[in-house]
C-alpha positions as CSV (number, residue, x, y, z in Angstrom):
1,X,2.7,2.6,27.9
2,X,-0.9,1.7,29.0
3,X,-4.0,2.3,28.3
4,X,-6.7,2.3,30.9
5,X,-10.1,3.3,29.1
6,X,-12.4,2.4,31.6
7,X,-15.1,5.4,32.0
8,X,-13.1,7.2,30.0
9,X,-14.9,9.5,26.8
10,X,-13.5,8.6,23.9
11,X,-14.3,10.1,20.1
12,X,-13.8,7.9,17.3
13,X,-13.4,10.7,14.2
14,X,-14.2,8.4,11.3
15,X,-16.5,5.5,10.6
16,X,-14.7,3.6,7.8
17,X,-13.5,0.3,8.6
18,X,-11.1,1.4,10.8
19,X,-13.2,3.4,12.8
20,X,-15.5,1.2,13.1
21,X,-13.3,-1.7,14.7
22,X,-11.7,1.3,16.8
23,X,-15.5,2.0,18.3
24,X,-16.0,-2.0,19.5
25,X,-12.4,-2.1,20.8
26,X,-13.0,0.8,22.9
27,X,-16.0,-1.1,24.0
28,X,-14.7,-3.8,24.7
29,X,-12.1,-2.2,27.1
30,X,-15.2,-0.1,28.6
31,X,-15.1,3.3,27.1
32,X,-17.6,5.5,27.0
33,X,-17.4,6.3,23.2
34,X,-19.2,9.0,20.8
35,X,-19.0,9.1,17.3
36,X,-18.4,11.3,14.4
37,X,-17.7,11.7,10.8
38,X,-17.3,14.4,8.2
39,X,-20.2,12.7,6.0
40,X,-23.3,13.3,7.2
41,X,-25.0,10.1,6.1
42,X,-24.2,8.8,9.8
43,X,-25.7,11.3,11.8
44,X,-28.5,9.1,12.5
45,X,-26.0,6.3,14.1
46,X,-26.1,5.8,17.8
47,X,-23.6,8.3,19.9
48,X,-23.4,10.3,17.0
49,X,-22.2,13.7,18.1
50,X,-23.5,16.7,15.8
51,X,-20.7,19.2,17.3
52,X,-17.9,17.3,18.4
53,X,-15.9,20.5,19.4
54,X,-18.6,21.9,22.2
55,X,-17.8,18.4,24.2
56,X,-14.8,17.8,26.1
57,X,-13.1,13.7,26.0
58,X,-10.3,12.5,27.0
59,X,-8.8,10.4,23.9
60,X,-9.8,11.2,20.6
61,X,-8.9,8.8,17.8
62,X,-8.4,9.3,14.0
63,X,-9.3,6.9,11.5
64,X,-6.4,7.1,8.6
65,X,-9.1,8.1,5.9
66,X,-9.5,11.7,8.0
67,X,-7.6,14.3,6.1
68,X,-5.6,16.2,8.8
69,X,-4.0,19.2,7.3
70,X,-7.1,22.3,7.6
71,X,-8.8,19.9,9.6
72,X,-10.7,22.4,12.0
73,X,-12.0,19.7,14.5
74,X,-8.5,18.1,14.9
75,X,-7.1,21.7,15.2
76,X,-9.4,22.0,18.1
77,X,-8.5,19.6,20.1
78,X,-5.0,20.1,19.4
79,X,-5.1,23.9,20.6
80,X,-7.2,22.4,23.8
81,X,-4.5,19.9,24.5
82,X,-6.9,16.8,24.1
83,X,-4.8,13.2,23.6
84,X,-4.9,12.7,19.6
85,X,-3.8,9.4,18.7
86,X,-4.8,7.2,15.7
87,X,-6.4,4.2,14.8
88,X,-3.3,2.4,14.6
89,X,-2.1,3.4,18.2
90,X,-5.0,2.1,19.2
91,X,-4.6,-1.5,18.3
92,X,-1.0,-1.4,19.2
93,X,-1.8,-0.3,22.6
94,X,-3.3,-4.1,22.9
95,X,-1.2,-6.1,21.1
96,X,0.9,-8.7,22.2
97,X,3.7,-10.6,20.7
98,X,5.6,-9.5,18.1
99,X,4.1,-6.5,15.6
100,X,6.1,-6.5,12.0
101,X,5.4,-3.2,10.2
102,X,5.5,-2.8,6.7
103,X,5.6,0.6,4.3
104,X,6.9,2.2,1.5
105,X,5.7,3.9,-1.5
106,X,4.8,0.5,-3.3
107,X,4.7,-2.8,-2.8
108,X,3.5,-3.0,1.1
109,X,0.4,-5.4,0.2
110,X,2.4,-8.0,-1.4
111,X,5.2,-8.2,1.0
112,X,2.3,-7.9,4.2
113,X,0.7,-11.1,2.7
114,X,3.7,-12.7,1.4
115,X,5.3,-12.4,4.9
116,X,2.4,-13.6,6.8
117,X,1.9,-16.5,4.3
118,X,5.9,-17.2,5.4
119,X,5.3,-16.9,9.3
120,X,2.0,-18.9,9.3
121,X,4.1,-21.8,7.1
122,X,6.5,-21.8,10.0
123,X,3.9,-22.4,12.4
124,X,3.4,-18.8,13.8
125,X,0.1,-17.7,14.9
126,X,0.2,-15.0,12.9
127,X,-2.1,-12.0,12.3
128,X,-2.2,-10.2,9.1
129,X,-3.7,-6.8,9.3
130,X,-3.5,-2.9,8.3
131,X,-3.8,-1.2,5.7
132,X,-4.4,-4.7,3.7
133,X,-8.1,-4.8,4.5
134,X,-8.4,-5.9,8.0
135,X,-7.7,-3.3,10.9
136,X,-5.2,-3.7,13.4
137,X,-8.0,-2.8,16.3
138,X,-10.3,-5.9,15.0
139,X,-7.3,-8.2,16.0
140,X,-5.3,-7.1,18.7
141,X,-7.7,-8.3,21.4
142,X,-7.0,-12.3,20.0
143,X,-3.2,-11.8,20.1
144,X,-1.1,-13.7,22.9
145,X,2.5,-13.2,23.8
146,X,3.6,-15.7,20.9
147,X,1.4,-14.1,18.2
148,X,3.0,-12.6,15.6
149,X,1.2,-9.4,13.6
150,X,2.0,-8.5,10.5
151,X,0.7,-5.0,9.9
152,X,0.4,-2.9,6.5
153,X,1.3,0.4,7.3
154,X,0.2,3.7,5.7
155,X,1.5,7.1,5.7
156,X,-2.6,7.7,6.4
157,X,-2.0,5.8,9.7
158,X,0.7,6.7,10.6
159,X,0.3,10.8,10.5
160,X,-1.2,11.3,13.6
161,X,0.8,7.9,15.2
162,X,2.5,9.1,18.7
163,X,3.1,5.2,19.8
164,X,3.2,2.9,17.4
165,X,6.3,1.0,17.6
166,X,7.0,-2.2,15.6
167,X,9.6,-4.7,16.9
168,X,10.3,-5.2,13.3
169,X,9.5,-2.4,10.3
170,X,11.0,-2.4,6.7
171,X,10.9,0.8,4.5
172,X,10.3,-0.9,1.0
173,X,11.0,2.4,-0.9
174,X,10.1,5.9,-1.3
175,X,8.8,8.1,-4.1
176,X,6.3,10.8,-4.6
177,X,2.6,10.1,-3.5
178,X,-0.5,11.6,-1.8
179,X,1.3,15.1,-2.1
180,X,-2.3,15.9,-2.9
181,X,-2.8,15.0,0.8
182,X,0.3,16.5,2.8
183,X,1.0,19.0,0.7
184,X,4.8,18.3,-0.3
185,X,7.3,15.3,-0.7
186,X,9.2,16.1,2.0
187,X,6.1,16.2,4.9
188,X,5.6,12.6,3.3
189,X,8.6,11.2,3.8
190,X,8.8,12.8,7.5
191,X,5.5,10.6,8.2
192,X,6.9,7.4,6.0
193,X,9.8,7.6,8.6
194,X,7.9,7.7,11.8
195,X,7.8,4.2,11.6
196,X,11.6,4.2,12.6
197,X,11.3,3.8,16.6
198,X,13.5,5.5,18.9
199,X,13.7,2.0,21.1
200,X,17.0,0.9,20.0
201,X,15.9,-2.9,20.0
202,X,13.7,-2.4,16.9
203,X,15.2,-4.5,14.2
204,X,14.8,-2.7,10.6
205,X,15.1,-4.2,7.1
206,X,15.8,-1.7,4.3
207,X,16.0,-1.7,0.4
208,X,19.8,-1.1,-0.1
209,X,19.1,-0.2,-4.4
210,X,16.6,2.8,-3.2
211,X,18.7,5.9,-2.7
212,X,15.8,7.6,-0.3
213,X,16.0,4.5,1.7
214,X,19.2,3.3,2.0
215,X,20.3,6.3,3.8
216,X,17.6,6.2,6.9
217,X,19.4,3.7,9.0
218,X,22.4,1.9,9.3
219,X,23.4,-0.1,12.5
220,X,23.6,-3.6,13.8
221,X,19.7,-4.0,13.9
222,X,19.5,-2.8,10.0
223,X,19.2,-5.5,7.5
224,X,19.6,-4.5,3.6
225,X,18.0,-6.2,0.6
226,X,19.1,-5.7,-2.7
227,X,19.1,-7.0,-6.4
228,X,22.1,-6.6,-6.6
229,X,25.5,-8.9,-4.9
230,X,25.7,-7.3,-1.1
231,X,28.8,-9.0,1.1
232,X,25.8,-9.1,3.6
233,X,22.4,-9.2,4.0
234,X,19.7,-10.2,1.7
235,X,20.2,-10.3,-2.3
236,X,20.5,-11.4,-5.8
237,X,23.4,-13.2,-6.9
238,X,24.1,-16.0,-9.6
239,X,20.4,-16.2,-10.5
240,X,19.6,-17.1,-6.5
241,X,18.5,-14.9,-3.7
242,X,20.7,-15.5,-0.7
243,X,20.8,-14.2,3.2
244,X,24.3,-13.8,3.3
245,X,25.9,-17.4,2.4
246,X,22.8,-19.3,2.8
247,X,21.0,-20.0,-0.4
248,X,16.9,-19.3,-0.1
249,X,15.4,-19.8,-3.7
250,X,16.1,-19.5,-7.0
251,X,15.0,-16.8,-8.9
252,X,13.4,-19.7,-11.6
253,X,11.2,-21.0,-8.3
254,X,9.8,-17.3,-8.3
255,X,5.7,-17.6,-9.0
256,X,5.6,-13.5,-9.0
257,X,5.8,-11.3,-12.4
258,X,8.3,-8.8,-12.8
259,X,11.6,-6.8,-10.8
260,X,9.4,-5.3,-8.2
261,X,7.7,-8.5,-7.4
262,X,11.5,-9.3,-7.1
263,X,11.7,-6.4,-4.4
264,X,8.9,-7.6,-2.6
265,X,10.2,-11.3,-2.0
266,X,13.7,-9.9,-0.9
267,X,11.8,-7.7,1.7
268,X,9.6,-10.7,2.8
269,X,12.6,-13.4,2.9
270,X,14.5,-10.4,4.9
271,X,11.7,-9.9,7.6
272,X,11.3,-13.6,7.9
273,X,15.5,-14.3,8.7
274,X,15.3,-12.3,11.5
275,X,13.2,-14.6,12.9
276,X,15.4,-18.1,12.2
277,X,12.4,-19.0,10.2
278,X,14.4,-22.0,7.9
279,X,15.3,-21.5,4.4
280,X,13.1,-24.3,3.4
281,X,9.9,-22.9,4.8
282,X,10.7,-19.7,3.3
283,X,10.8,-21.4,-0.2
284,X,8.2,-23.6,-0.1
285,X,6.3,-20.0,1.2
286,X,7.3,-18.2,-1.6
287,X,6.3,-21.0,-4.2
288,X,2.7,-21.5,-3.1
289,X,2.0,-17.7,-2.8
290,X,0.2,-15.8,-4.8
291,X,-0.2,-12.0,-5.5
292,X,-3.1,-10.5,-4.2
293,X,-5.0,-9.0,-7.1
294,X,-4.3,-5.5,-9.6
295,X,-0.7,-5.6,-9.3
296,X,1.0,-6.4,-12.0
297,X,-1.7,-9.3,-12.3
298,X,-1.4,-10.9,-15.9
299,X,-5.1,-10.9,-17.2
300,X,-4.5,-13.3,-20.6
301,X,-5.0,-12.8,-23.9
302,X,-7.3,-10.2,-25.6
303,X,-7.1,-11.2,-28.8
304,X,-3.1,-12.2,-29.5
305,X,-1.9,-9.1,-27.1
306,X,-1.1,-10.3,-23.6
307,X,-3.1,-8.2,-21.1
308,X,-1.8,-6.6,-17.7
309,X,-3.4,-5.0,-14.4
310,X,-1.9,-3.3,-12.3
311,X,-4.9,-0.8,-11.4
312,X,-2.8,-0.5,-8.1
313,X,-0.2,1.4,-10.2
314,X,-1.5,4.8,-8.6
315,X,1.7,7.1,-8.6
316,X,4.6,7.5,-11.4
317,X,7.0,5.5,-9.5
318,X,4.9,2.3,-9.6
319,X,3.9,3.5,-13.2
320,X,7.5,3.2,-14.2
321,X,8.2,-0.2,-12.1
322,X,5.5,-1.5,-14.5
323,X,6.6,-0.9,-17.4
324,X,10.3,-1.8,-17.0
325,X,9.2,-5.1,-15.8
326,X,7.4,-5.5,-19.3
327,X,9.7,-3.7,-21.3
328,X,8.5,-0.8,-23.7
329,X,8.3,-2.6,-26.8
330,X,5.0,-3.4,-28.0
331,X,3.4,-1.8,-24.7
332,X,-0.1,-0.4,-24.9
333,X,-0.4,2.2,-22.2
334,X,-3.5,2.7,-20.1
335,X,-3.0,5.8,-17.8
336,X,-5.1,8.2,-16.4
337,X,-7.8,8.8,-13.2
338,X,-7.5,11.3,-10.6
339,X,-4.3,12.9,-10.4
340,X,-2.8,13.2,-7.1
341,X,-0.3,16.5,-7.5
342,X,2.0,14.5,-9.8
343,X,4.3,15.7,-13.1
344,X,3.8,13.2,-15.5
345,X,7.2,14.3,-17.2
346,X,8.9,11.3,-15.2
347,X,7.6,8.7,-17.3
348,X,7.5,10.5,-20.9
349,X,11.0,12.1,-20.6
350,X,12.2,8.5,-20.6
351,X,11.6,8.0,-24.0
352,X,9.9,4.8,-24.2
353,X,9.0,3.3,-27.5
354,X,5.4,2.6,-26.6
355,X,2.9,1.0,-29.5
356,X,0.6,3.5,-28.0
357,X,-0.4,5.7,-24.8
358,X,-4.1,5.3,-23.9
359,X,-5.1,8.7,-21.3
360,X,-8.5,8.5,-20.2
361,X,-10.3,10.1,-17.3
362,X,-10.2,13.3,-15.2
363,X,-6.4,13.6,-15.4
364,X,-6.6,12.7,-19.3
365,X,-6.1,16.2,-20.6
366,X,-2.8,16.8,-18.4
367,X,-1.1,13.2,-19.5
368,X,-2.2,14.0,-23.4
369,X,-0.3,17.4,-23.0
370,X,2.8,16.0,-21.3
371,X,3.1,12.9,-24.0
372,X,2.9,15.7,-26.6
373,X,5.6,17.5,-25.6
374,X,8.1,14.5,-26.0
375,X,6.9,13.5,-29.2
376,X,4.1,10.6,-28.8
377,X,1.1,10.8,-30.0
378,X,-1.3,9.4,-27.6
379,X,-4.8,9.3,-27.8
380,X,-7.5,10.9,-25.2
381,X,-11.1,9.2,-23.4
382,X,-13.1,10.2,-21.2
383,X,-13.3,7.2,-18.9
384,X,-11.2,4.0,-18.2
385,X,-14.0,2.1,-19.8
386,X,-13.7,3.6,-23.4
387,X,-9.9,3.4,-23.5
388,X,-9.9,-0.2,-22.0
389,X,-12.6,-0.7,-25.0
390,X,-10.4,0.9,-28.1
391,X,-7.7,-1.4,-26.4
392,X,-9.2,-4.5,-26.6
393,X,-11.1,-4.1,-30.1
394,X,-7.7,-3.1,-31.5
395,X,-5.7,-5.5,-30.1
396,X,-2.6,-7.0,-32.2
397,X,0.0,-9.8,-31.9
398,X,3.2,-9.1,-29.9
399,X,1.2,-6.5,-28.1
400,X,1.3,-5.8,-24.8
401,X,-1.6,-4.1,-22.5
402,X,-0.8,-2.6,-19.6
403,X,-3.3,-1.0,-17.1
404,X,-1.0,1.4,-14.9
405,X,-3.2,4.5,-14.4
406,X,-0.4,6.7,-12.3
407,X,-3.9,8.3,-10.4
408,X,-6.0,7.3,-8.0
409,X,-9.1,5.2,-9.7
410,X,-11.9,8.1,-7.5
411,X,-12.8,10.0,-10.7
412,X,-14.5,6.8,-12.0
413,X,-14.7,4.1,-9.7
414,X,-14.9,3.5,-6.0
415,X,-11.4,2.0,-5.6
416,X,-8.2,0.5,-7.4
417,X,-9.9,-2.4,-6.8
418,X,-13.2,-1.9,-8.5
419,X,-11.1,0.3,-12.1
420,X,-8.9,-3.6,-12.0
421,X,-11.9,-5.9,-12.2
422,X,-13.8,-3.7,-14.9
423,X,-10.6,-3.6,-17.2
424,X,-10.4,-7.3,-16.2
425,X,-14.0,-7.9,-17.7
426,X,-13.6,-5.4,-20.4
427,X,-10.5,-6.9,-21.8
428,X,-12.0,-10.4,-21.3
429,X,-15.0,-9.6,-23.3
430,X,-17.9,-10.3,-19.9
431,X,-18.4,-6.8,-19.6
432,X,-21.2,-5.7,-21.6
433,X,-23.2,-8.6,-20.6
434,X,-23.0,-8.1,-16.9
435,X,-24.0,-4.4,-17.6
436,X,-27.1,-5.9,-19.8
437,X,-28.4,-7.7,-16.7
């Protein structure tokens, strides 16, 4: 499909990032655009429209931070029949190559850079973009017909999504999340899986060991990863992950911390086969790569307990992830925040011999409550800060500090992001000087 925007009136709902590139795409493809956003603090911008529903356009465009369900405005123009499509549409629309598309619950950064790290080594021009940081709109207009785009996808972006449509997508896994946001499981999963095309030359790569996923697709085009031996596809076997009889890398060679990192390079190695891209680049790939930050980062030592971040740990199932990758024993339990509609009896009801359970934050009373009823004893604080405090100054041998809040970081902090790099400092002891300054 194409997109002629030449004269046309276009609204970009949203000033984030997102909406922001959105606005000089349109632009630069000659649109006459207007503005809006739900906070108020832009209404001074230029083509800000104050009442967005008294004007008529012909496209209106979501950012993926707009909240859709009870949205009047985007009720509006649905009831008037107005052409809704999101930011993500957008910079499909102008993309050219080949667009990779990568969700899941967890684990969709990692696997975004790791594969663009992978395509780039082969000598791709390759565009990483998304929901990693940088918008798919601020680099669709530098892509050529050998360009490859690697794309982070969110169930945010892809909500309101009509025509996005990756030659490539992988599902990395599915579990509970943002049900504060669409209301239930099941309407999340429904937008998780609109990333499946209906063109029947879209290749799709799959985790085989998650029971949501497995299920979704199963053809010639679908390519399964597991940790486990698979008679094809991509998986563990003998200490080696292989793509069906060729050996990629050994498990040893493996710079990345724990089993779902493990996940994460058996999704990456599986986009990348697709492509012929050589075993040997692959490796070398995976070797010099480096997890981007907050996710199951290893910190050092505080004290003679070994320290652990993985602020990005914002739902149970990732939660859980991290602390089977550490194992229980000796684990000092940071978790609290915003909760986001979640049961905490997922990760109590599992029994884990935890040293010690740390809650902190606005979700602190809930998780002290739950960890009651199963017997721990935990202790409660009102902010990340204090707990991350108590955590450090009481810091033993054989200890292990984890950081895996199962809530979003917005009752404290700005971002995962910002709640990481304060533990970091906290735990390291730079904290109270750079508040001192």
């Amino acid at each position: 499909m194409k997109l002629n925007l030449k004269g046309k009136k276009v609204l970009v709902y949203g000033l984030g990032i997102s909406g922001q590139s959105a606005c000089k795409l349109l632009h630069d493809k000659g649109a006459c655009v207007s503005i809006y956003d739900d906070e108020k603090r832009f209404a001074n911008v230029f083509n800000y429209e104050k009442e967005p529903i008294t004007k008529n356009y012909d496209l209106v465009v979501v950012s993926p931070g707009i909240k859709v369900i009870g949205n009047h405005i985007i009720s509006h123009f649905v009831s008037n029949g107005t052409n809704i499509i999101s930011e993500l549409d957008l910079g499909y629309f102008f993309c050219k190559g080949k667009v990779i598309a990568i969700t899941g619950t967890n684990g969709k950064t990692t696997v975004t850079a790791l594969t663009g790290e992978i395509f780039k080594m082969a000598g791709h021009k390759t565009f990483v973009c998304g929901n990693i940081g940088l918008p798919i709109c601020s680099v669709s207009s530098k892509t050529d017909k050998n360009s490859f785009v690697v794309c982070e996808v969110s169930n945010f972006q892809l909500e309101l999504s009509k025509y996005f449509s990756a030659n490539e997508c992988a599902i990395l896994n599915l579990a509970p999340d943002h049900l504060d946001r669409h209301g239930s499981y099941q309407e999340y999963v429904r937008i998780k899986k609109k990333i499946l095309s209906k063109k029947k030359s879209q290749k799709v790569v799959l985790n085989f060991d998650d029971k949501e996923v497995n299920c979704l697709k199963n053809d010639k085009k679908t390519l399964y990863f597991s940790k486990n031996p698979l008679n094809k596809g991509v998986f563990v076997k003998n200490n080696y992950i292989f793509h069906n009889k060729t050996k990629i890398i050994s498990l040893n060679d493996i710079p990345l911390f724990g089993e779902k990192n493990l996940e994460n390079v058996l999704a990456s190695i599986a986009l990348a086969v697709r492509y012929k891209i050589k075993a040997t680049v692959i490796k070398q790939a995976i070797m010099n790569f480096k997890a981007p930050s907050h996710r199951l980062e290893y910190l050092g030592k505080a004290g003679e307990a070994d320290v652990f971040d993985d602020s990005k740990a914002t739902n149970i199932s990732a939660c859980v992830s991290a602390i089977n990758s550490l194992g229980e024993n000796g684990l000092v339990l940071l978790i609290g925040g915003f909760n986001k509609g979640f049961s905490f009896d997922e990760i109590f009801n599992k029994k884990y011999n935890f040293e010690n359970i740390l809650c902190f934050g606005d979700a602190a009373p809930e998780i002290f409550d739950c960890a009651k009823k199963y017997g721990y004893q935990p202790k409660i604080f009102n902010s990340m800060k204090n707990a991350a405090f108590y955590a450090r100054d009481n810091a033993c041998q054989g200890q292990k500090i984890l950081l895996a809040p199962a809530c979003s970081s917005f009752d404290e902090f700005s971002s995962y992001a910002e709640r990481g790099e304060i533990f970091k400092e906290i735990m390291l002891g730079t904290f109270e000087k750079i508040e001192m300054q």
